[in-house]
C-alpha positions in Angstrom: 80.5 95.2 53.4 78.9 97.3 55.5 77.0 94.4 57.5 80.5 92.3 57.7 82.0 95.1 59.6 78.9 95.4 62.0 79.3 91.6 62.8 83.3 92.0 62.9 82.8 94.9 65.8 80.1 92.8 67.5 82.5 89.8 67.7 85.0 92.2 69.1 82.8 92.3 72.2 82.1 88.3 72.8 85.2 87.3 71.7 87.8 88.5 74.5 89.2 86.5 76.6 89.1 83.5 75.0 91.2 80.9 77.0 89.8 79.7 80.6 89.8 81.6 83.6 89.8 80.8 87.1 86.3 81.7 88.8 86.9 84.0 92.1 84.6 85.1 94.6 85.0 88.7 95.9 86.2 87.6 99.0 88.6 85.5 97.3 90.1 88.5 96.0 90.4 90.4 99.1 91.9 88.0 100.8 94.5 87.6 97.9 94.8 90.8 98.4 96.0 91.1 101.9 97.5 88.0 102.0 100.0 88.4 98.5 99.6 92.1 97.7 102.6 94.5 97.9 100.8 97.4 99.9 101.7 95.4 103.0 105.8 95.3 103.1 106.3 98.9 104.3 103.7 98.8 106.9 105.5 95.6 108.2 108.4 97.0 108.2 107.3 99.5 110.0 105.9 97.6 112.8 109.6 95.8 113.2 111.3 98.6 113.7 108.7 100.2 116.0 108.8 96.6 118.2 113.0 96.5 118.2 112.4 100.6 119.4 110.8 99.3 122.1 112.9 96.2 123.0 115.4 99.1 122.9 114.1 101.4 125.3 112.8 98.7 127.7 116.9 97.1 127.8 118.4 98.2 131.3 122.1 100.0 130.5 125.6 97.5 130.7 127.9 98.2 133.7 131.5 99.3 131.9 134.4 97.2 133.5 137.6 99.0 133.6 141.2 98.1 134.3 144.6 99.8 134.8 148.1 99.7 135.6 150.2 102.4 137.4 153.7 102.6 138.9 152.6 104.2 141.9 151.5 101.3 144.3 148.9 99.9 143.9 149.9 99.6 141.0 147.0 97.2 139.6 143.3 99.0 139.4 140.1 97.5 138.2 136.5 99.5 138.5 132.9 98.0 137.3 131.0 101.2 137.0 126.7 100.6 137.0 124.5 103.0 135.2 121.4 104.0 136.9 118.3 103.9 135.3 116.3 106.2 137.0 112.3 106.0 136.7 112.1 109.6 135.0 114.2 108.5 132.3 113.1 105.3 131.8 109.5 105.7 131.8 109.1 108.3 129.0 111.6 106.2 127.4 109.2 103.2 127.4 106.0 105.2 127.3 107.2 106.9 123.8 109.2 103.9 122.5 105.6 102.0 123.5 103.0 104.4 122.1 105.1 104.6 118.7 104.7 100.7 118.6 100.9 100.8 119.3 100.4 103.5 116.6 102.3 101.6 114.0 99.9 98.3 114.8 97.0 101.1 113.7 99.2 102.1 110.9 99.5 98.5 109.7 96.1 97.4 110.1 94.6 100.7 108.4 97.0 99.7 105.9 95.8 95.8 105.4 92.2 97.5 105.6 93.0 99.6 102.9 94.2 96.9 100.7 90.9 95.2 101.1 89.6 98.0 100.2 91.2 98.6 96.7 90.5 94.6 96.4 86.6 95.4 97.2 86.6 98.6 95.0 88.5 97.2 91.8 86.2 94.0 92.1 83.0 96.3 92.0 84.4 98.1 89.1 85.3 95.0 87.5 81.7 93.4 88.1 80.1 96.8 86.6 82.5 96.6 83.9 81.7 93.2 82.8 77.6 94.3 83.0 78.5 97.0 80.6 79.6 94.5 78.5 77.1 92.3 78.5 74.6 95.7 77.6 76.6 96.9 74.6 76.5 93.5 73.1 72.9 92.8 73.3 72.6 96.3 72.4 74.7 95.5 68.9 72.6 92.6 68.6 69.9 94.0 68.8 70.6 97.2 66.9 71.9 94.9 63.9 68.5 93.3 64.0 66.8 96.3 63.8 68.9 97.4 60.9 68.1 93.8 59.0 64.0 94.6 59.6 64.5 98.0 58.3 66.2 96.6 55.2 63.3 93.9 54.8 60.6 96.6 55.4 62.4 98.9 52.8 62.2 96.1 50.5 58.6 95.0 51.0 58.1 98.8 50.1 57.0 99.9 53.8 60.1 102.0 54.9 62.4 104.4 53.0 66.1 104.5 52.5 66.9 106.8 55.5 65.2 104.0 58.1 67.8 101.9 56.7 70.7 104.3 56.8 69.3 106.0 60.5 69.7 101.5 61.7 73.2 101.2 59.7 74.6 103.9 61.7 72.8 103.2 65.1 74.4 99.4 64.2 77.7 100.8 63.7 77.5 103.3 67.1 76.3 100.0 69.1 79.2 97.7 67.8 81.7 100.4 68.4 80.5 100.9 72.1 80.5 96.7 72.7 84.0 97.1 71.2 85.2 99.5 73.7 83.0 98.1 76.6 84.7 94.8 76.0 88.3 96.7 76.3 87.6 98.4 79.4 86.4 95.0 81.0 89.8 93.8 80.3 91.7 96.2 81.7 89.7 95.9 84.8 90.0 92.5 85.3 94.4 93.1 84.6 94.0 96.2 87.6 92.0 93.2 89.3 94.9 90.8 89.2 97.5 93.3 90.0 95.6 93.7 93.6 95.9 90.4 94.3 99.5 90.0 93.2 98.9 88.4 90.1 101.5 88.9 87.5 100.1 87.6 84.0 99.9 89.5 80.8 96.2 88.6 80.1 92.9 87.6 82.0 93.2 84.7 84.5 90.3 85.3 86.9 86.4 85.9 86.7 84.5 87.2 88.7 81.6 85.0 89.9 79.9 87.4 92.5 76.4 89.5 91.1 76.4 93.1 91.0 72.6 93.4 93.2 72.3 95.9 96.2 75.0 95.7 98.8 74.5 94.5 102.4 73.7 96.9 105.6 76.8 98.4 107.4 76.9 99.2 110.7 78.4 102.8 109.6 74.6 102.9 107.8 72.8 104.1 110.5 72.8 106.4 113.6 75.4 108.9 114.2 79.0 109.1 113.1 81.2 107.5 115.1 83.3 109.3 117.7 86.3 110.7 115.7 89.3 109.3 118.4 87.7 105.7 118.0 88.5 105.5 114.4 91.8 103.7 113.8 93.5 106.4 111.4 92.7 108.9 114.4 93.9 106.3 117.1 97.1 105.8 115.3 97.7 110.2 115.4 96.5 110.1 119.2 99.6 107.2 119.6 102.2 108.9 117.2 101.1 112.5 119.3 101.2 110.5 123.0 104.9 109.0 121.6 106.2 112.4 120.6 104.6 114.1 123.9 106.9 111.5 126.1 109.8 111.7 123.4 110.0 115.8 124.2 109.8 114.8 127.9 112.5 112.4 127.7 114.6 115.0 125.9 114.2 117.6 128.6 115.1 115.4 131.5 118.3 114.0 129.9 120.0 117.7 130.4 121.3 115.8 133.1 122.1 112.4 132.2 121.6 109.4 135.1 125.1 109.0 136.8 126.9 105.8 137.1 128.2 103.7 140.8 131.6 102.9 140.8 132.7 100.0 142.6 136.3 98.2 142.2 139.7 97.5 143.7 143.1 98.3 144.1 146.0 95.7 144.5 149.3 94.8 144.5 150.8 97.4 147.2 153.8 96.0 148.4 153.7 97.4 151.7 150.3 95.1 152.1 150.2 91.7 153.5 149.6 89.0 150.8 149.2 92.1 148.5 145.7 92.8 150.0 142.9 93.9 147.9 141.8 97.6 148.1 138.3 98.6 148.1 137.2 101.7 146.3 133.9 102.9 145.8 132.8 106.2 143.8 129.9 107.8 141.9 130.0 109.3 138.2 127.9 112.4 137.2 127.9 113.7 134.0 128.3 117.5 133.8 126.3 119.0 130.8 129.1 121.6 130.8 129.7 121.8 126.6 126.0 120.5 125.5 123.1 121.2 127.5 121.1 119.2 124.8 120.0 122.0 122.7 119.7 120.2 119.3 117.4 117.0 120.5 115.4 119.0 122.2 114.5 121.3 119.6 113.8 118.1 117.4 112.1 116.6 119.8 109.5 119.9 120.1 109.7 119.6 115.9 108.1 116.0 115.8 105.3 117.1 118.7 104.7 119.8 116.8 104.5 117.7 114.0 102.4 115.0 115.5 99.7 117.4 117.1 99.2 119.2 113.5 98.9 115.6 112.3 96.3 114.7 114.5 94.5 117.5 113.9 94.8 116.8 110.4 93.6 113.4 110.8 90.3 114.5 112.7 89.6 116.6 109.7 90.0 114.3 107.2 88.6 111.7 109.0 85.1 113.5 109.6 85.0 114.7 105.9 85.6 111.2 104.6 82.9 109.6 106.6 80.4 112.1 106.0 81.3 111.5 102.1 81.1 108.2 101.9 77.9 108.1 104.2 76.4 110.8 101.8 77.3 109.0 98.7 75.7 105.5 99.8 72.6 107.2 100.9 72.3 108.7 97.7 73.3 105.8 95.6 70.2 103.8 97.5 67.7 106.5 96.6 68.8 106.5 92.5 68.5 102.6 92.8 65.1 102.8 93.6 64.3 105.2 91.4 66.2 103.3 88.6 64.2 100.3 89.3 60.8 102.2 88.5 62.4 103.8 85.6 63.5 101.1 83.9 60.6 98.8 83.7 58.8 102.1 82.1 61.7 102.3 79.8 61.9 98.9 78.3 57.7 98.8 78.2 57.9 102.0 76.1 61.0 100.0 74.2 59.3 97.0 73.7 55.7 98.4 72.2 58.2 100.8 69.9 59.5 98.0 68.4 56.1 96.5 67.8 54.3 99.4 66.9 57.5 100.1 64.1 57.3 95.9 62.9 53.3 96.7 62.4 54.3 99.8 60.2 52.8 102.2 63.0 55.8 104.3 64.1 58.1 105.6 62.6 61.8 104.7 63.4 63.4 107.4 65.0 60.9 107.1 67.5 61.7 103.3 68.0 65.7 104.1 68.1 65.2 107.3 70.9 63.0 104.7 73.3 65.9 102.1 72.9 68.2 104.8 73.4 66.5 105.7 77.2 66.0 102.4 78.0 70.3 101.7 77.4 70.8 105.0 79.4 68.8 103.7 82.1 70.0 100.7 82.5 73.6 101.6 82.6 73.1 104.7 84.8 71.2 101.8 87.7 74.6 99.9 86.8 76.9 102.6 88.0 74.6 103.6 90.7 74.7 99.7 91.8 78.7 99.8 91.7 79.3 103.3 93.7 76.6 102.4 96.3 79.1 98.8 96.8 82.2 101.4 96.7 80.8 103.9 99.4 79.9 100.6 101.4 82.9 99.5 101.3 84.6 102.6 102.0 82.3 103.6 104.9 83.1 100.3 106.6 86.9 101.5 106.3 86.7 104.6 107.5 84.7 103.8 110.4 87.0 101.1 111.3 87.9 101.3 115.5 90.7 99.5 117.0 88.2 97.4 119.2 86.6 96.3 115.9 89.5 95.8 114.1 90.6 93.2 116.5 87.6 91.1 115.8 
């Protein structure tokens, strides 16, 4: 009974998924990602807005045509009255409506990077998540074997009872951990789909790529990049420039542009041919009721705003990259170190298991050098899948707007 639940829990972890999936690459996924993924809609959005903003601000103000009708003579009176547009007003108007625009094409392509990045980062999980897998069920296989040797040994009269019942439970552990391996591999691959817009109740994709040593990055080496090249910090710096302006604009429209007026009278009797009239005049608004209080104290707000953003954006920035930077240099050094370790480990593994078939060791001794060569090997795993995670993110975070145009 005992054995058919062993191979039951072992099956659990070959078994799933059974149907076919559809092989894809890591970039594959990424650019599913960016292309189909939801992250993307707002940003867009964003960037409309921020280009009809600035369509807006560049538009040049409509004359206002005006006609009227007195007894007095003339008694007919039309007027075409011409907003001027003067170059104070209008170029903050631009500049802010402009820099707002620029800062939400950082915005958006911070935002498409990002999605990458979750692509990139869920595909790494997914790869070490699969390798896990793949270790807890050679483990069970292996453990069952070793519990089917113990048994044989016990019965040639070379091993006791507790050899048998110290394999039946290591057996047991090992199928229970390729059960659960196999689960979390599943739901990876479903948090893989959902990044690349996939909407399926089970596993349609595999991932072909190999979980080795990830590539250089330029963010690898030398110093860190200057903070107000990075593209989160270049889209603060825009959003800061745009409120600067905005304030400006808000300050200088106390006194709104006045407005030429040009028309003519007709219809006087006491003219020949009922002559036309010329009138010419000029419009200034008085700010006698509102001097503009309100915007500009909003105005102020959102520069306010934007500067403690920036500075906010600095901060974080600098932490992140030093983070990730940190985390990939130290992920490297454990690789190495994991390489060394685990040929020792399986050596000392491998001449247990020999010295306990020859009737030489005992078998706790075999189970505790199979247990440190497992622990090895899945700790060089997850060191393999953070150093591809802080890769990835460092390339991110280091992303400039003159790169990100390339």
């Amino acid at each position: 009974m005992i054995r058919s639940v062993l191979l039951a829990g072992v099956g659990v972890g070959i078994a799933w998924p059974a149907h076919a999936q559809r092989p894809v690459t890591r970039a594959e996924a990424v650019d599913a990602a960016v292309r189909v993924g939801p992250r993307l809609a707002v940003a867009q959005a964003d960037t409309a807005v921020a280009l009809a903003a600035l369509i807006t601000a560049r538009a040049l103000p409509n004359p206002t045509l005006a006609a009227s009708y007195t007894k007095d003579a003339p008694p007919y009176h039309s007027t075409l009255e011409f907003p001027l547009d003067f170059p104070w007003l209008r170029g903050p108007r631009i500049g802010s409506a402009s820099a707002a625009r620029t800062a939400s094409q950082y915005h958006y392509t911070f935002q498409r990077a990002s999605a990458a990045l979750d692509a990139d980062t869920t595909y790494t999980r997914a790869l070490a998540a699969r390798a896990h897998a793949q270790l807890s069920r050679r483990n069970a296989q292996d453990a069952d074997s070793l519990r089917r040797m113990a048994m044989v040994r016990r019965d040639a009269g070379d091993a006791s009872d507790l050899d048998v019942e110290l394999a039946t439970v290591n057996a047991g552990q090992q199928a229970n951990t390729a059960a659960t391996d196999s689960m979390t591999y599943a739901s990876t691959l479903l948090d893989l789909q959902t990044t690349m817009g996939i909407v399926t109740e089970q596993a349609e994709v595999d991932p072909v790529d190999s979980l080795g040593p990830p590539p250089a990055t330029d963010g690898e080496a030398g110093e860190l990049p200057v903070l107000d090249q990075t593209l989160e910090v270049a889209a603060a710096q825009a959003t800061f420039t745009s409120a600067q302006l905005g304030a400006t604009l808000q300050r200088r429209s106390v006194w709104a542009a006045p407005s030429i007026i040009a028309g003519f009278d007709w219809g006087d009797p006491t003219q020949n041919n009922g002559g036309l009239l010329p009138n010419v005049g000029l419009s200034l608004p008085i700010p006698l009721f509102s001097r503009g209080r309100g915007p500009i104290l909003q105005a102020e707000a959102e520069l306010q705003r934007a500067r403690a953003n920036l500075a906010l954006a600095r901060a974080e920035g600098a932490a992140r990259i030093a983070r990730a930077r940190r985390q990939r240099s130290i992920a490297l050094a454990k690789i190495s170190r994991d390489r060394v370790l685990l040929t020792s480990a399986n050596r000392v593994a491998s001449m247990s298991l020999t010295a306990y078939r020859e009737g030489e060791q005992a078998l706790p001794n075999v189970l505790e050098a199979q247990r440190n060569a497992r622990d090895i090997l899945s700790q060089y795993i997850d060191d393999l899948a953070d150093a591809w995670i802080a890769t990835a993110s460092l390339r991110v975070y280091t992303l400039t707007p003159t790169r990100a145009l390339q």
